[in-house]
C-alpha positions as CSV (number, residue, x, y, z in Angstrom):
1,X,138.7,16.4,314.0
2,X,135.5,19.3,314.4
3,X,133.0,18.4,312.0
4,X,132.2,21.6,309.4
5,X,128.6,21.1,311.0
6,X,127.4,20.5,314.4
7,X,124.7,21.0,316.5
8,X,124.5,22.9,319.9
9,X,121.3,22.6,322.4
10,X,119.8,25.4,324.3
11,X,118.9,25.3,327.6
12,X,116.9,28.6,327.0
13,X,113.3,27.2,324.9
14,X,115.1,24.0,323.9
15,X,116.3,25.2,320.4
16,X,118.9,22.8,318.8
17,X,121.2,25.3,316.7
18,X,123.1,23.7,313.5
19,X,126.2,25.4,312.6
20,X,128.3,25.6,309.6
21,X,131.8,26.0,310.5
22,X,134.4,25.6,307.3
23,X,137.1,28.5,307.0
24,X,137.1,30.6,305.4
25,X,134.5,30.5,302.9
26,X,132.1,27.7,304.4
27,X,132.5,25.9,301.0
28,X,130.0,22.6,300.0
29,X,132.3,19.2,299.2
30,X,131.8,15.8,300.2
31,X,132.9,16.6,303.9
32,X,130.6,19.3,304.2
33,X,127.5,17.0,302.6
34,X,128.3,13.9,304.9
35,X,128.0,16.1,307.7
36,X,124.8,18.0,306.7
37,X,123.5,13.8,306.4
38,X,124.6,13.4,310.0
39,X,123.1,16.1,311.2
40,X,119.0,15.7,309.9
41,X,118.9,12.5,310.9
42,X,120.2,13.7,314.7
43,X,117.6,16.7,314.4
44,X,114.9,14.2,313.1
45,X,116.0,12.2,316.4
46,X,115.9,15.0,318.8
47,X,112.6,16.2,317.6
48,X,111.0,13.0,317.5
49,X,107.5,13.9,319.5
50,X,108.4,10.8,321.5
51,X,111.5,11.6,322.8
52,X,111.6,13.2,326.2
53,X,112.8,17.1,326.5
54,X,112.9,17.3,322.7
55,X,114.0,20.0,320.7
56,X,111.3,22.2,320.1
57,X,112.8,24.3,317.4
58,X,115.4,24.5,314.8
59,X,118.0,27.2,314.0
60,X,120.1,27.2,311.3
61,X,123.0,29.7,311.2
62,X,127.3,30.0,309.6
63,X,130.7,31.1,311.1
64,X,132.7,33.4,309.5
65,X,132.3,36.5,307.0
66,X,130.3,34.7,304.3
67,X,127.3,32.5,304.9
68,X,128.6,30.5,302.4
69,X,130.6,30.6,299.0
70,X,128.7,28.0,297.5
71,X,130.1,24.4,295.9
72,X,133.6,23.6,296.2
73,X,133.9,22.8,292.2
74,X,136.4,20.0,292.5
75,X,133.4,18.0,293.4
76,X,131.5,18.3,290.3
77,X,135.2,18.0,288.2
78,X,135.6,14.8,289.6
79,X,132.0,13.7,288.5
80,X,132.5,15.4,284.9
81,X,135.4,13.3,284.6
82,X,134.5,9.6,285.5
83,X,133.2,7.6,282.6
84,X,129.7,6.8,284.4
85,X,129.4,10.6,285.5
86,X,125.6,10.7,284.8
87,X,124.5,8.0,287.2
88,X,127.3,9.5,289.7
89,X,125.4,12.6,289.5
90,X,122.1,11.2,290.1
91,X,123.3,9.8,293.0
92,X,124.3,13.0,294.3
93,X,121.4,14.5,294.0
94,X,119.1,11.8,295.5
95,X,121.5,12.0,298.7
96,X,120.9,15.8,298.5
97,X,117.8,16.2,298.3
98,X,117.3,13.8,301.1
99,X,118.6,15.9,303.6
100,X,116.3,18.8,301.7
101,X,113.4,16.4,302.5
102,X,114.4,15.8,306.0
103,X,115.1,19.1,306.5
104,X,111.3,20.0,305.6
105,X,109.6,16.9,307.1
106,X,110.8,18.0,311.1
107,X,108.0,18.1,313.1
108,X,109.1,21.9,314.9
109,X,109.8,25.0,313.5
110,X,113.1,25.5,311.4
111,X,115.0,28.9,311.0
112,X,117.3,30.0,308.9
113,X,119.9,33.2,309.5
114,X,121.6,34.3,306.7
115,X,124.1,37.2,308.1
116,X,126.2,37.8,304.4
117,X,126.5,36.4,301.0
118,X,124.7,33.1,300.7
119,X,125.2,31.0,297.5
120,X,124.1,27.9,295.8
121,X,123.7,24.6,298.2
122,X,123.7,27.1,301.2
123,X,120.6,29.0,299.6
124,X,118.9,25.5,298.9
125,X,119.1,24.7,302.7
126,X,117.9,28.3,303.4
127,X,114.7,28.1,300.9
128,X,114.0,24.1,302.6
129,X,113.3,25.7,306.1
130,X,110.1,27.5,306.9
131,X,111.7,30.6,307.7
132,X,114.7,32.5,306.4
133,X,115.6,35.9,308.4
134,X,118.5,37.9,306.6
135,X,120.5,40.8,307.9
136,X,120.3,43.8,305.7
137,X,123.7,43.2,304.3
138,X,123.2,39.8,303.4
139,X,122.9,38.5,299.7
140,X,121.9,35.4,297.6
141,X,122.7,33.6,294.6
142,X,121.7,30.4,292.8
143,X,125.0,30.9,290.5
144,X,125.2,27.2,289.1
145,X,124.8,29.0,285.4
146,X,128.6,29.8,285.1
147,X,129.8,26.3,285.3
148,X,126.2,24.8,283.0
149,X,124.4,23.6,286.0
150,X,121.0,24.3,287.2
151,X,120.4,24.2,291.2
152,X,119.6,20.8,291.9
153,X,119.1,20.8,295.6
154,X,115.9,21.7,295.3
155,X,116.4,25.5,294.5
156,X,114.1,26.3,291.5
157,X,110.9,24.4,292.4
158,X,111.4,25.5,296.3
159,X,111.8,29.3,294.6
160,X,108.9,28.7,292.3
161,X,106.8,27.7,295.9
162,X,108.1,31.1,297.2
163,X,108.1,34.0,294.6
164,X,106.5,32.3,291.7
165,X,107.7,30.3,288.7
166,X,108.4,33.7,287.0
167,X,110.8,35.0,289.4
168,X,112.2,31.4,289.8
169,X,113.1,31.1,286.8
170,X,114.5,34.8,287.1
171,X,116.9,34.0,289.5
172,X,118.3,30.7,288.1
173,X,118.8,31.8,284.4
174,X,120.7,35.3,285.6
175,X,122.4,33.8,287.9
176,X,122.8,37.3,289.4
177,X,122.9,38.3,293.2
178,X,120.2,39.3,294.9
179,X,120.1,41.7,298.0
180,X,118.1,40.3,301.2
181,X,115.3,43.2,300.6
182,X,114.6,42.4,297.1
183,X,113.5,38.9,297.8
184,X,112.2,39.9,300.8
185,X,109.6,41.9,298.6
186,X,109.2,38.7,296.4
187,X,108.3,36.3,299.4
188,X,111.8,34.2,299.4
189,X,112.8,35.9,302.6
190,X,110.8,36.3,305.5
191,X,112.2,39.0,307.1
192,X,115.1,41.7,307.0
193,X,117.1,42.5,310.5
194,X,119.3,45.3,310.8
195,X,122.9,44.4,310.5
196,X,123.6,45.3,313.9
197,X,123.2,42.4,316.6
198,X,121.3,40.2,313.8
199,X,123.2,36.9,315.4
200,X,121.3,37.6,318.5
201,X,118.1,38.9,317.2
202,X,118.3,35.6,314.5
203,X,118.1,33.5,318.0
204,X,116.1,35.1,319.8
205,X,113.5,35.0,317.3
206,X,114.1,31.3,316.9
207,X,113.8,30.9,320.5
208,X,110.1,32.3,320.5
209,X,109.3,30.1,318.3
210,X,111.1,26.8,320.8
211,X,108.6,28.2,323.5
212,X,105.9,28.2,321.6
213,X,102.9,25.6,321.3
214,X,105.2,22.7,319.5
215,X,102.6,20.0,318.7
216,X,100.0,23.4,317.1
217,X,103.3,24.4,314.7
218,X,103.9,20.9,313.7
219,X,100.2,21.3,312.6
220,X,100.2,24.2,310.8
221,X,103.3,22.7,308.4
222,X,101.1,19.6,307.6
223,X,98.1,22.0,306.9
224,X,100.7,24.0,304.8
225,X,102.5,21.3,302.8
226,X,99.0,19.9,302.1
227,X,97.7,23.1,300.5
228,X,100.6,23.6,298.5
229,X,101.0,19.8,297.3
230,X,97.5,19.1,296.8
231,X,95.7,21.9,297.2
232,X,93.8,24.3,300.1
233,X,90.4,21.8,299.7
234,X,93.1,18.5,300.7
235,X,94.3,20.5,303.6
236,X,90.9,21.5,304.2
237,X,90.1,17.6,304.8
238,X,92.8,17.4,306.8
239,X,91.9,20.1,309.7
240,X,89.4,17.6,311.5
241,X,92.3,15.3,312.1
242,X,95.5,17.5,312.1
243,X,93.5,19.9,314.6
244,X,91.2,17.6,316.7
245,X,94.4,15.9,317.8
246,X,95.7,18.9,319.0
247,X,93.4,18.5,322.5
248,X,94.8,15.7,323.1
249,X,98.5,17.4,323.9
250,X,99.4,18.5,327.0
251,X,100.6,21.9,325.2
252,X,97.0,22.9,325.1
253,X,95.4,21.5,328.0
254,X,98.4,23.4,329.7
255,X,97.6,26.4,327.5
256,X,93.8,26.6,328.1
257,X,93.9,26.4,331.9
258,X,97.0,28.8,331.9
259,X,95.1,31.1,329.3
260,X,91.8,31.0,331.9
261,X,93.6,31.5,334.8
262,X,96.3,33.7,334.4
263,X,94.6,36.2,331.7
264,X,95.1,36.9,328.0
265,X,98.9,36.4,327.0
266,X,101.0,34.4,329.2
267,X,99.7,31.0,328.1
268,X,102.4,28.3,328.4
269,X,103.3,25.3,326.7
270,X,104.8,22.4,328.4
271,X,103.8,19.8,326.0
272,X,105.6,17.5,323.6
């Protein structure tokens, strides 16, 4: 049996490519979450800095018409209904957000494409990788207010990082859909494609990112997740050591003498 999510390699800028696959609405049950747990720990595998021809860039992207419809509700009826339903829920959530966490923690660039409507744990994913593209047609939702539920895979506080706490809290309490250039103009999404070829251009700009200088992007989210967490003057205290290491890699060695031989713009990266 296929699992509803799978990775593909590239041979073109070793990108690994996740893909949801669940007719027809790319619903979020148990199947669907055990899966998503298989999968970061493979990507946390294949982009280990160790491991030989690693991936050297994530993209994240759905089958079908809809990104995703969100939850499958069964799963949250069947909670509701045991007698120890709040400790079954906390459980959930800690398993969730792991693969949130894991999701954040890879040590390459991660992409999201989001070609339609993209609700709930779909969105959650989306907001836990470091960039989310969206064709112009696309939309999003954190809709967990019409069944008394607030996002708990990370949603609000990854919004509040985003767009602000006001707009965070915006988006949860309506529980309204929001068009891909709206929150492009609050910061949630990075960037609007045209409709038209967005698949392609989605990869493309993913792969850009594979071919780029791996072990530098790897320190520019450490220096990034330290300002946020603890603030710009702890990543500040952090460059010396994040940085210096960088001339150790072979991605800049390779760079500089490609950079000084070659001219201005064709530097290449064959580092780790």
């Amino acid at each position: 049996m296929t699992s509803p999510v799978r990775i593909e390699y590239e041979s073109d800028g070793a990108l690994a490519v996740v893909i949801l696959d669940k007719p027809p609405l790319n619903l979020f049950d148990e199947e669907v979450f055990a899966a998503w747990e298989q999968v970061v720990d493979e990507l946390t595998s294949v982009t280990d800095p160790a491991r030989p021809g690693r991936a050297r860039a994530v993209l994240v992207e759905t089958a079908g018409k809809v990104v995703s419809g969100g939850v499958d509700v069964a799963l949250f009826a069947a909670i509701v209904e045991s007698p120890d339903a709040v400790q079954k829920a906390g459980t959930l959530w800690e398993r969730l957000l792991r693969i949130i966490q894991a999701l954040e923690e890879l040590p390459v660039p991660t992409v999201f494409a989001a070609h339609a409507l993209t609700l709930t744990a779909a969105f959650e994913i989306a907001l836990a990788c470091d960039i989310l593209l969206a064709a112009e047609s696309a939309s999003f939702g954190l809709v967990e207010t019409v069944v008394g539920l607030t996002p708990s895979m990370g949603g609000p506080q990854r919004l509040a990082e985003r767009a602000g706490p006001a707009r965070a809290r915006e988006l949860v309490y309506t529980g309204e859909r929001y068009r891909a250039t709206t929150l492009e103009r609050w910061n949630v999404v990075n960037r609007v494609l045209p409709d038209e070829n967005f698949p392609e251009a989605a990869r493309e700009f993913a792969r850009r990112l594979a071919a780029g200088p791996t072990c530098a992007h790897a320190a520019t989210k450490r220096l990034v997740t330290s300002a946020v967490r603890d603030g710009i003057r702890a990543a500040d205290d952090a460059v010396p050591t994040v940085s210096g290491a960088l001339f150790a890699t072979d991605d800049l060695r390779h760079a500089v003498a490609s950079f000084l031989r070659d001219s201005p713009g064709k530097a290449t990266y064959t580092g780790g």
